[in-house]
Phi, psi and omega in degrees: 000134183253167167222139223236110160247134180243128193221121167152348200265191215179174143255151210209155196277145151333136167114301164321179160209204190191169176215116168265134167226181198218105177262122189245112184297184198093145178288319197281342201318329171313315207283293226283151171255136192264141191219162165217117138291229175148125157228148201231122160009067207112310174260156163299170170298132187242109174284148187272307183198124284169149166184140182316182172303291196292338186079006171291290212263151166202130188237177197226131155313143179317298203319310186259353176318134169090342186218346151231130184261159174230111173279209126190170181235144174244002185256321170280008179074011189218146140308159157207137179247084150299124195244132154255155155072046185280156183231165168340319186295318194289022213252122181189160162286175202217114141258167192248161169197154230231145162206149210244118193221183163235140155324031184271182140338309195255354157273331185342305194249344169297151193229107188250156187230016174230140193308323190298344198273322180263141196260328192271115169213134187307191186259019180066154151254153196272094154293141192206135191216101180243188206285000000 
């Protein structure tokens, strides 16, 4: 069983920016592939932003190209979603999420973007953005 604590968020002015970080219990934590979603009042969940196993690869919703990255540290067990240049939309809770993957080849570089792909997901953090 993994278990995901999501931490950083807050409320911050347009413009601003915040840093999420997603702490992952487990030994394996290198093997897994990391995801940040985000659900907004009214709407489904939505991804945001992904990364391999290895952190070579990492993709983005149109929406965050450019202002936001997505890291990790495998030697600390964490994600981290840097956000910049935030704007009024971005305001949702923010979860982390987690899949149990292998050290091959052919995950090395995969990337997963649909909520169903992941097994594991933290309780969110609340981001607020105002105007």
């Amino acid at each position: 069983q993994v278990q995901l604590v999501e931490s950083g968020g807050g409320l911050v002015q347009a413009g601003g920016s915040l840093r999420l970080s997603c702490a992952a219990s487990g030994r394996t934590f290198s093997n897994y592939a990391m995801g940040w979603f985000r659900q907004a009042p009214g709407k489904e969940r939505e991804f945001v932003a992904g990364s391999s196993w290895s952190g070579s690869v990492a993709y983005y919703t149109d929406s965050v190209k450019g202002r936001f990255t997505i890291s990790r540290d495998n030697t600390k067990n964490t994600v981290y979603l840097q956000m910049n240049s935030l704007k009024p939309d971005d305001t949702a809770v923010y979860y982390c999420a987690a899949r149990q993957t292998a050290q091959t080849t052919g995950w090395r570089t995969r990337v997963l973007k649909g909520e169903h792909e992941y097994d594991y997901w933290g309780q969110g953090t609340q981001v607020t953005v105002s105007s």
